[in-house]
C-alpha positions as protocol buffer text, in pm:
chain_id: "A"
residue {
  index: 1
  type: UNK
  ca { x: -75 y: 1045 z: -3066 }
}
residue {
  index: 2
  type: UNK
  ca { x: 174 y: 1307 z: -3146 }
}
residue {
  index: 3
  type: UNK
  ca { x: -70 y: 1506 z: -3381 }
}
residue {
  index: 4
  type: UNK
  ca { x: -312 y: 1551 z: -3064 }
}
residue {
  index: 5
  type: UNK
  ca { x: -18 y: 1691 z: -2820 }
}
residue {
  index: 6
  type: UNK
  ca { x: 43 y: 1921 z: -3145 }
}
residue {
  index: 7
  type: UNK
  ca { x: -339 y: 2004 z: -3147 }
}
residue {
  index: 8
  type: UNK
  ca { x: -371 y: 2108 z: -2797 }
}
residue {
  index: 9
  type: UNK
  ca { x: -71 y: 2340 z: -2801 }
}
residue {
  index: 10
  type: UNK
  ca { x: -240 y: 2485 z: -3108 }
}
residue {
  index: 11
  type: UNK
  ca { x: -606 y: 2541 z: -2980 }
}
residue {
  index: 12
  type: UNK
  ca { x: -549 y: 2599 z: -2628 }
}
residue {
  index: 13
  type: UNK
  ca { x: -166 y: 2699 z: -2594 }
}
residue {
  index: 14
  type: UNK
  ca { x: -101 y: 2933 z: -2927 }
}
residue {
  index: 15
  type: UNK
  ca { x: 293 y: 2991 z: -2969 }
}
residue {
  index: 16
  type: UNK
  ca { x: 398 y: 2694 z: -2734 }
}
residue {
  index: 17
  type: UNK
  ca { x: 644 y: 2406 z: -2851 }
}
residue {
  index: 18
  type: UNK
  ca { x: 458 y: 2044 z: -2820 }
}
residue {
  index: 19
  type: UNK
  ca { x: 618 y: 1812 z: -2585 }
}
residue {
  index: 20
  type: UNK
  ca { x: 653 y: 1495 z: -2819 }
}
residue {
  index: 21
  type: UNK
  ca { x: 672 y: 1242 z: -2566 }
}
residue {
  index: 22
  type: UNK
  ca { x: 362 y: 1337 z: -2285 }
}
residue {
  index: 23
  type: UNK
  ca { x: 114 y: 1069 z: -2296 }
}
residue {
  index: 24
  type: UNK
  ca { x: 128 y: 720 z: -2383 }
}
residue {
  index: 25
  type: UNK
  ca { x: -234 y: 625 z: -2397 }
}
residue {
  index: 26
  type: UNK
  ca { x: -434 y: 725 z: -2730 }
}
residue {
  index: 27
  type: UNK
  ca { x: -673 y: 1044 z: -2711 }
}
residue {
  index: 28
  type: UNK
  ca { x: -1018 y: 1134 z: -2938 }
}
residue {
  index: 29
  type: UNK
  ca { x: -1060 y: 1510 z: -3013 }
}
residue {
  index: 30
  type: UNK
  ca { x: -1428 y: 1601 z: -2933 }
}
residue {
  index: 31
  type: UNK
  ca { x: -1604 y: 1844 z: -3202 }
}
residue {
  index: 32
  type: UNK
  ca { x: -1695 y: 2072 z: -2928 }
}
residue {
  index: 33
  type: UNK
  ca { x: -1563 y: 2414 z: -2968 }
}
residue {
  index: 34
  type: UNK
  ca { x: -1290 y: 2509 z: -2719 }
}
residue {
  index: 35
  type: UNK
  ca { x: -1167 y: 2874 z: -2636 }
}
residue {
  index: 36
  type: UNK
  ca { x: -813 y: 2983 z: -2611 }
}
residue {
  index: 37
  type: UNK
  ca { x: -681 y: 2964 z: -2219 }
}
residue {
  index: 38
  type: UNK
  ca { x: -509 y: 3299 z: -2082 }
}
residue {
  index: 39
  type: UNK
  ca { x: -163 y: 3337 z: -2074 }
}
residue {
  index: 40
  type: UNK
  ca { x: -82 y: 3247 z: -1697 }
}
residue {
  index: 41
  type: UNK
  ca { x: -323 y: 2906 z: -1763 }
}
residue {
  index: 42
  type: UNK
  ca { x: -134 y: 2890 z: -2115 }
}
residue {
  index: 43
  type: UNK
  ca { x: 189 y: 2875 z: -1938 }
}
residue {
  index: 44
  type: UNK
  ca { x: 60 y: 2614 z: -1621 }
}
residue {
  index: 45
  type: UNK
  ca { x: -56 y: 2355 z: -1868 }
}
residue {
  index: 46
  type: UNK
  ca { x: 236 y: 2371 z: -2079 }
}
residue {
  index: 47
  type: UNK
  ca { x: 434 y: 2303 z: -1769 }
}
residue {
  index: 48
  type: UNK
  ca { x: 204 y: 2037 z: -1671 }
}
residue {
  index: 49
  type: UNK
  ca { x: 247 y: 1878 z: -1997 }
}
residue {
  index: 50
  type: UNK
  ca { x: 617 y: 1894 z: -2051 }
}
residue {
  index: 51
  type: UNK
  ca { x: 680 y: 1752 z: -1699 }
}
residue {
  index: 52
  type: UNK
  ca { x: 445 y: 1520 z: -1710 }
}
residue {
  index: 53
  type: UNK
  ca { x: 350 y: 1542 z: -1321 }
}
residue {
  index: 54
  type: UNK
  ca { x: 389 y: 1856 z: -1084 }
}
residue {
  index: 55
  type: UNK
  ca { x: 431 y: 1895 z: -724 }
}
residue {
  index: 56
  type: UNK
  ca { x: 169 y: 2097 z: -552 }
}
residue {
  index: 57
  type: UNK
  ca { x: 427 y: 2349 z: -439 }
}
residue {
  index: 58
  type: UNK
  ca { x: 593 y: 2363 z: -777 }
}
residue {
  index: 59
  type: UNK
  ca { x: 199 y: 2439 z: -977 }
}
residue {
  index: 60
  type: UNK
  ca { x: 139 y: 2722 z: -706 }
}
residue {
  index: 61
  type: UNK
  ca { x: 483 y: 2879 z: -770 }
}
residue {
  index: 62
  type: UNK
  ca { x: 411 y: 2871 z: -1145 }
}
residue {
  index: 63
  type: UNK
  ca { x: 7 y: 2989 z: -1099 }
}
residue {
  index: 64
  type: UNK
  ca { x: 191 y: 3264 z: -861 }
}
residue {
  index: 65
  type: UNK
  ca { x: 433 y: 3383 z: -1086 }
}
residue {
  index: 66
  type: UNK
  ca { x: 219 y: 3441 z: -1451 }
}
residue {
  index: 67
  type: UNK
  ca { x: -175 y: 3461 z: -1278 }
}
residue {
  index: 68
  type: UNK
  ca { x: -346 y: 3677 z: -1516 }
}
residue {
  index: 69
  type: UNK
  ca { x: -565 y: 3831 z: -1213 }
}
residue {
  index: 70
  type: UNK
  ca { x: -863 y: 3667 z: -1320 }
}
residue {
  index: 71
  type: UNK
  ca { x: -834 y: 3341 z: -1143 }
}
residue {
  index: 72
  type: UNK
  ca { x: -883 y: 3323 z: -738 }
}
residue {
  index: 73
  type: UNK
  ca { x: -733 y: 3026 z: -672 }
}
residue {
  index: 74
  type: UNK
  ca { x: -535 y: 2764 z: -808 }
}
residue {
  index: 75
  type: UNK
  ca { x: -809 y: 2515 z: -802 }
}
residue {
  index: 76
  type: UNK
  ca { x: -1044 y: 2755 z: -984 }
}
residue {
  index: 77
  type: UNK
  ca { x: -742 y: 2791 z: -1270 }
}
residue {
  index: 78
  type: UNK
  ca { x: -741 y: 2396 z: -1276 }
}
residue {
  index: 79
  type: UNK
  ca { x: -1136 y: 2357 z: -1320 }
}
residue {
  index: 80
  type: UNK
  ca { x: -1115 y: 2627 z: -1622 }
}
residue {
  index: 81
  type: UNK
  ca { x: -845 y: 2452 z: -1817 }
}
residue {
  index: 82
  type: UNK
  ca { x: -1019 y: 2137 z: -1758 }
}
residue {
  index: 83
  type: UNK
  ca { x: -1327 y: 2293 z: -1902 }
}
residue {
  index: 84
  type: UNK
  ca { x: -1157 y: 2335 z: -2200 }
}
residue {
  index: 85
  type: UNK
  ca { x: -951 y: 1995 z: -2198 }
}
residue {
  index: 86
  type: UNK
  ca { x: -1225 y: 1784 z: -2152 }
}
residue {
  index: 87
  type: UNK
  ca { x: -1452 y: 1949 z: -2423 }
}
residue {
  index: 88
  type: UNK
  ca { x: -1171 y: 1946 z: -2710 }
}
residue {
  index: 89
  type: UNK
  ca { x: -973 y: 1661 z: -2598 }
}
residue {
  index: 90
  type: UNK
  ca { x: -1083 y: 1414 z: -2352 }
}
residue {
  index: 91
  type: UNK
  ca { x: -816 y: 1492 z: -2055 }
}
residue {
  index: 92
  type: UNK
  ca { x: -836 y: 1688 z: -1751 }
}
residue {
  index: 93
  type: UNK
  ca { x: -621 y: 1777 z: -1455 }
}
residue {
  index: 94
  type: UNK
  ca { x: -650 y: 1589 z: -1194 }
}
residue {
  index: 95
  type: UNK
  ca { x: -463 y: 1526 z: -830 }
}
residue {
  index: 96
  type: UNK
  ca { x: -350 y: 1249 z: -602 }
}
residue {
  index: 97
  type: UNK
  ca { x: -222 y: 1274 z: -251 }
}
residue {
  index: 98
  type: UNK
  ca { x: 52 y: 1060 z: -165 }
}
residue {
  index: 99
  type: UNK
  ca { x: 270 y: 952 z: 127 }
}
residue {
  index: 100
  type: UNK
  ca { x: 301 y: 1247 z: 385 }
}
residue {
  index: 101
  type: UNK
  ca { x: 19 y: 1432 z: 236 }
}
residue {
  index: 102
  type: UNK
  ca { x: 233 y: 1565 z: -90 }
}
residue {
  index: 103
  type: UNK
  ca { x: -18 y: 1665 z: -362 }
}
residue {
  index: 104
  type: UNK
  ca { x: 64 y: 1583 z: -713 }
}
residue {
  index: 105
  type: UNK
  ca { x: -90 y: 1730 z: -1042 }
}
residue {
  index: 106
  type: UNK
  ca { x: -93 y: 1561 z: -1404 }
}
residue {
  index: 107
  type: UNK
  ca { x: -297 y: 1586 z: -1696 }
}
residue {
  index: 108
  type: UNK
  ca { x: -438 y: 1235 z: -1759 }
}
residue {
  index: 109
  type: UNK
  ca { x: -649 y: 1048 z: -2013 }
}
residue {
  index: 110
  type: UNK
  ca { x: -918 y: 931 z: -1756 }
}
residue {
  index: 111
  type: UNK
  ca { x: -1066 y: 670 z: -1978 }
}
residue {
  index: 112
  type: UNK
  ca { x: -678 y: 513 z: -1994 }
}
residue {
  index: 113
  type: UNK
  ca { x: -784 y: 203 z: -1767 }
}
residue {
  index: 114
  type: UNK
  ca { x: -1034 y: 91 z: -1990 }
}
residue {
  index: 115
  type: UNK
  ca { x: -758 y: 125 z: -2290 }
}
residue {
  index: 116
  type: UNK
  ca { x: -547 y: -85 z: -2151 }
}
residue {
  index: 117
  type: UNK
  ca { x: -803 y: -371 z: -2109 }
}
residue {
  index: 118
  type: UNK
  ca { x: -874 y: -297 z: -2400 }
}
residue {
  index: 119
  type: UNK
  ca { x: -513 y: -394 z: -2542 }
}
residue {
  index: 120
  type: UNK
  ca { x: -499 y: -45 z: -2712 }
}
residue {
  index: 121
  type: UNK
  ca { x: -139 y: -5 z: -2580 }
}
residue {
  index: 122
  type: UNK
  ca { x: -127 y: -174 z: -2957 }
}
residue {
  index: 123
  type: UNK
  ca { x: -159 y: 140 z: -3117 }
}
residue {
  index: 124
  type: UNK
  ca { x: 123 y: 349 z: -2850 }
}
residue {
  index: 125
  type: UNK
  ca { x: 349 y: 107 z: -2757 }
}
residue {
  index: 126
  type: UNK
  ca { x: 548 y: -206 z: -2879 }
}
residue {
  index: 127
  type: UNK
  ca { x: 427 y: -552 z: -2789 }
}
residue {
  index: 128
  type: UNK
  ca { x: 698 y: -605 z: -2553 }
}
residue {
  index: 129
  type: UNK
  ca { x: 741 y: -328 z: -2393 }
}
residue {
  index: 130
  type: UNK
  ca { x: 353 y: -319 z: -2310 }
}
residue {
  index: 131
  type: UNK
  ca { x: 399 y: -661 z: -2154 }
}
residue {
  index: 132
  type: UNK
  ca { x: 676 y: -553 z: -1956 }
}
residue {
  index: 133
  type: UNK
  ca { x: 551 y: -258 z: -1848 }
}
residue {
  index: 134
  type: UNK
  ca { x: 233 y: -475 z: -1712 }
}
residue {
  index: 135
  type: UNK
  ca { x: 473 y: -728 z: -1536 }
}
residue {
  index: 136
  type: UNK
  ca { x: 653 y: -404 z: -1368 }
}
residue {
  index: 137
  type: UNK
  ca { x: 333 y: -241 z: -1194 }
}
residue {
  index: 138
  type: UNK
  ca { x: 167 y: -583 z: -1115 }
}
residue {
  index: 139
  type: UNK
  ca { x: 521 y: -666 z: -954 }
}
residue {
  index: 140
  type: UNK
  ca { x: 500 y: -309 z: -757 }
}
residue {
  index: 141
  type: UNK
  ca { x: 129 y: -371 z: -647 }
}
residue {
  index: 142
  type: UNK
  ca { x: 235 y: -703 z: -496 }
}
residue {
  index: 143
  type: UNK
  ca { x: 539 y: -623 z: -350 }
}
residue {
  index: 144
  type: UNK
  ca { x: 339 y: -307 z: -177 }
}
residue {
  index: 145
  type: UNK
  ca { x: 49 y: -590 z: -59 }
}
residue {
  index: 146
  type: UNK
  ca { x: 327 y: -780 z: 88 }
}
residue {
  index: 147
  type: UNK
  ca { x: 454 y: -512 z: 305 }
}
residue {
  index: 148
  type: UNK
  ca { x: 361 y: -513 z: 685 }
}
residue {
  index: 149
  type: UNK
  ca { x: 393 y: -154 z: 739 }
}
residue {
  index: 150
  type: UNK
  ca { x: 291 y: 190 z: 643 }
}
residue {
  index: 151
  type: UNK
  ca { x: 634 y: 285 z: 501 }
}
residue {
  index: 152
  type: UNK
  ca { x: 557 y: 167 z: 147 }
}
residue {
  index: 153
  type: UNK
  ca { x: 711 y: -159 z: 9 }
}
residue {
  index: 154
  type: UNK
  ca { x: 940 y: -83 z: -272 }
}
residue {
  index: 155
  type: UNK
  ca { x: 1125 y: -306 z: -521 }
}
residue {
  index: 156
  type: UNK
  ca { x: 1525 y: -253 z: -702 }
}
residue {
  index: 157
  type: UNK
  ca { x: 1574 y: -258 z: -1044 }
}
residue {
  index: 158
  type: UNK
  ca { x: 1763 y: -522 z: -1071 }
}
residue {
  index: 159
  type: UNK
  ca { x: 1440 y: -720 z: -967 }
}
residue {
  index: 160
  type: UNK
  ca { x: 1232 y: -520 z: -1201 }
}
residue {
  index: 161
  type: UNK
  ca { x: 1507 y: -592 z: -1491 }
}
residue {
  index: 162
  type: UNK
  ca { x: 1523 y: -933 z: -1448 }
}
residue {
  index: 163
  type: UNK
  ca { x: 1118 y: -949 z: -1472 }
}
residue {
  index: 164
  type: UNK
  ca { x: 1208 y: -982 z: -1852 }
}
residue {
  index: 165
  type: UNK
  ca { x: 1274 y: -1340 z: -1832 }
}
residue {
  index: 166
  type: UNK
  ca { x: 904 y: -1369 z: -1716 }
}
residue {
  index: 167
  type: UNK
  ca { x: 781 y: -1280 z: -2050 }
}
residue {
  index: 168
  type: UNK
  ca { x: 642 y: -1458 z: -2316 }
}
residue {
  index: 169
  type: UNK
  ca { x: 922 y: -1594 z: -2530 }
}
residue {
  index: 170
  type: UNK
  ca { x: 787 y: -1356 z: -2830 }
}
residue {
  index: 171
  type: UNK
  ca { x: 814 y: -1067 z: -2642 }
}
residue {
  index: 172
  type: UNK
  ca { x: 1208 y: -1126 z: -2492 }
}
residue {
  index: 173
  type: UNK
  ca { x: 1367 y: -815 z: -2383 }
}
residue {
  index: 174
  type: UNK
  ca { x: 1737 y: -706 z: -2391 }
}
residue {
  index: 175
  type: UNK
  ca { x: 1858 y: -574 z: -2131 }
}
residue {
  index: 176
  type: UNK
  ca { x: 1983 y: -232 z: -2272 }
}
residue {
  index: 177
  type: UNK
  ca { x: 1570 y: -222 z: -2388 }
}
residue {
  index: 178
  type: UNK
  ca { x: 1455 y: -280 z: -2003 }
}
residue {
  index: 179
  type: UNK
  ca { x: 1689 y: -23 z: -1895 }
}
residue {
  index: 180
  type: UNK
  ca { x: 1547 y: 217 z: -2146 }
}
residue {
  index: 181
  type: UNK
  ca { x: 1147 y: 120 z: -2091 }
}
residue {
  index: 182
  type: UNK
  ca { x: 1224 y: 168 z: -1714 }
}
residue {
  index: 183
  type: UNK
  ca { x: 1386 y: 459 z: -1745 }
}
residue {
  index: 184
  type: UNK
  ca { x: 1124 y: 640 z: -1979 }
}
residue {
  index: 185
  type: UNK
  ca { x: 838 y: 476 z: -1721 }
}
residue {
  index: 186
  type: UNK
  ca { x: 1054 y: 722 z: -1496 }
}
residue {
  index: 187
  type: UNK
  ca { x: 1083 y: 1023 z: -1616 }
}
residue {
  index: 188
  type: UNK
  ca { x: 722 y: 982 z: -1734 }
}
residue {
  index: 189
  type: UNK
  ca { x: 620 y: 918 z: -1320 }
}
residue {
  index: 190
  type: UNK
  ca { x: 466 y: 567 z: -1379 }
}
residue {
  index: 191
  type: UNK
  ca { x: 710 y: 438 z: -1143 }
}
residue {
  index: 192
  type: UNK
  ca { x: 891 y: 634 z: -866 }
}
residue {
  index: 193
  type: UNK
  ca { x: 1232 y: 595 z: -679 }
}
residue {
  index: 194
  type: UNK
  ca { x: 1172 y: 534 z: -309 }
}
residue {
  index: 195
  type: UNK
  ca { x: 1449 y: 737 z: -130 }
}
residue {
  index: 196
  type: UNK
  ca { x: 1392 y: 1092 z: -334 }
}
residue {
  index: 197
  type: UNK
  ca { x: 1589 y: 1252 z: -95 }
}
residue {
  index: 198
  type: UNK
  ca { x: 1928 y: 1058 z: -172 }
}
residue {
  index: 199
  type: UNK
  ca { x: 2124 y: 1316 z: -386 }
}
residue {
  index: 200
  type: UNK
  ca { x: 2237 y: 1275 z: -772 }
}
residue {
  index: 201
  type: UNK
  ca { x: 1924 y: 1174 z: -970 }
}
residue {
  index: 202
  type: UNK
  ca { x: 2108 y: 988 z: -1252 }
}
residue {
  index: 203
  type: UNK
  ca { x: 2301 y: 777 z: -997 }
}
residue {
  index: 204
  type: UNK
  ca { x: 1993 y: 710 z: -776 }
}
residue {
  index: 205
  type: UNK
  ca { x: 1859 y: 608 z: -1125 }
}
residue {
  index: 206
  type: UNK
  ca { x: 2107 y: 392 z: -1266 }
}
residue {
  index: 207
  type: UNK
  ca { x: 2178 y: 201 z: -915 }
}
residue {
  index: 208
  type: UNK
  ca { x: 2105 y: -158 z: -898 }
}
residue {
  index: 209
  type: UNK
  ca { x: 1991 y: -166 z: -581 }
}
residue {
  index: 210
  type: UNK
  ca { x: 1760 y: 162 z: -636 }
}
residue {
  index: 211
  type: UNK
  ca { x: 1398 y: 118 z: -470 }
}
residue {
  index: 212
  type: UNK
  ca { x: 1076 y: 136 z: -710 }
}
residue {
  index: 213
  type: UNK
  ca { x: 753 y: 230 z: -606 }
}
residue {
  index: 214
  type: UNK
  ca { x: 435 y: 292 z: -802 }
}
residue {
  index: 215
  type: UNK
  ca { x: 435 y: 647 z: -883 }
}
residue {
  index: 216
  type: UNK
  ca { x: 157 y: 932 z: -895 }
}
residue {
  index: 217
  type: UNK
  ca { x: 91 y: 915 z: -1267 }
}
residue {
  index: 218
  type: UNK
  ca { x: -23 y: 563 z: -1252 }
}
residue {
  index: 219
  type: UNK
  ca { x: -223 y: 595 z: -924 }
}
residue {
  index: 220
  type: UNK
  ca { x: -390 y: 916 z: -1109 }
}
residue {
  index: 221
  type: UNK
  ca { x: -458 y: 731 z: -1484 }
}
residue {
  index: 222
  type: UNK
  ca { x: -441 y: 323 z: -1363 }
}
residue {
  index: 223
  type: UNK
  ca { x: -640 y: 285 z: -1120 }
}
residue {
  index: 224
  type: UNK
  ca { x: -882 y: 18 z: -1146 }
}
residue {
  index: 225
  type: UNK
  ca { x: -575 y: -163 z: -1352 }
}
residue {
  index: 226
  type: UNK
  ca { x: -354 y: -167 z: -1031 }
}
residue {
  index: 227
  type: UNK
  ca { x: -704 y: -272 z: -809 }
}
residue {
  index: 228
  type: UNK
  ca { x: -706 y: -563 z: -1077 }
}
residue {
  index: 229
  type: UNK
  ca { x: -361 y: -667 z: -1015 }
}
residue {
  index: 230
  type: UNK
  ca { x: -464 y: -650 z: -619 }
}
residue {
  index: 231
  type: UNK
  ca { x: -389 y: -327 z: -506 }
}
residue {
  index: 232
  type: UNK
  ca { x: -678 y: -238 z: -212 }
}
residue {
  index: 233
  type: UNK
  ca { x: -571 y: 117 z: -100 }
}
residue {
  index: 234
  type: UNK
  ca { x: -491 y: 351 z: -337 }
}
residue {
  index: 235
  type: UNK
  ca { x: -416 y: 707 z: -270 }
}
residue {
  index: 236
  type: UNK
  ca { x: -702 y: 969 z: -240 }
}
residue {
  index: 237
  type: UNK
  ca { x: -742 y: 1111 z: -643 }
}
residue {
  index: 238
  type: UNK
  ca { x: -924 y: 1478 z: -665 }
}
residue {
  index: 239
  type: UNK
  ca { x: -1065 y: 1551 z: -1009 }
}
residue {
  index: 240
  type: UNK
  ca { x: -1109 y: 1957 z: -1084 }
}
residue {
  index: 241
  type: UNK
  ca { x: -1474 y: 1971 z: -1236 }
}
residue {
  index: 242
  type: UNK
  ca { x: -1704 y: 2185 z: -1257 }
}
residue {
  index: 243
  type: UNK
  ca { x: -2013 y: 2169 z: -995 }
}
């Protein structure tokens, strides 16, 4: 997975550093020929990449600050870099539009659903923490189905720790490893903390009684993986293609 990170800073984003850790679903380089992106889209989807997902406000200011004067709009940038994502390497940028109308950008593998029915987590991931990971956003998409209002049902990690006793004997858990696979699910926006306006990150983190929600990365690349564990109303997802 790594060398296909390493080959998209190298055909589309020439002098960039690779961010090791972006994706965890496998990719397959077309043969199609891709062309270079400018400097100002050079320096968006490096962004995008390293931080996994970006606000809308936080894209614009970037798009704002190093537009090359050839691109009129934001969306317009997004549909070229696509162009050449999707030709070379399978991924796009795409959107979702969550609670309160907030806009958030990735750049996803959009064949990742059928992956993971696949079982090709295999190849990415270790048994176990594949199998938790499953047991964390089917525990999310229930706990939002049981909610009776439109604030969004959340869970707290301790509940989403102690889902390791619900696996499989052969694929026990520690938990030092839970606290690590949640963590990284995280900071990669699979899962989200509820009250993001509580100050001090790390201790909003490492709180027990923290509130989880599904976050934008998984409504953007698991979709018909969280309608299979129940979920009926997903957020709104925009994809930036060409017409």
């Amino acid at each position: 997975l790594r060398s296909f990170v390493h080959l998209i800073h190298t055909v589309l984003l020439p002098g960039t550093t690779p961010s090791p850790s972006h994706a965890t679903t496998s990719i397959t380089m077309s043969t199609s020929v891709t062309e270079p992106l400018t400097p100002g889209q050079q320096m968006l989807l490096q962004r995008l990449m390293a931080a996994h997902v970006l606000t809308h406000d936080e894209c614009v200011a970037i798009f704002e600050s190093h537009n090359d004067a050839q691109q009129q709009s934001l969306g317009a940038c997004f549909r070229s870099i696509n162009e050449q994502l999707m030709a070379g390497f399978g991924l796009e940028i795409a959107t979702t539009v969550m609670k309160g109308g907030i806009k958030y950008h990735a750049v996803i593998n959009p064949h990742a659903d059928d992956e993971i029915a696949q079982a090709s987590f295999k190849s990415t991931l270790p048994p176990s923490e594949r199998e938790y990971i499953l047991k964390v956003l089917e525990n999310l998409v229930q706990t939002k189905d049981d909610d009776d209002d439109d604030s969004g049902a959340a869970t707290t990690r301790m509940n989403l720790i102690n889902l390791r006793n619900n696996l499989d004997p052969k694929y026990k858990m520690n938990v030092q490893e839970t606290e690590h696979c949640l963590d990284r699910l995280m900071d990669e926006h699979w899962i989200s903390t509820e009250a993001t306006e509580i100050a001090g990150k790390e201790n909003r983190r490492k709180s027990m009684k923290t509130s989880y929600v599904i976050g934008p990365r998984a409504y953007l690349e698991l979709r018909h993986l969280l309608t299979d564990f129940g979920l009926e109303e997903l957020p709104q997802c925009i994809y930036h293609r060409a017409v």
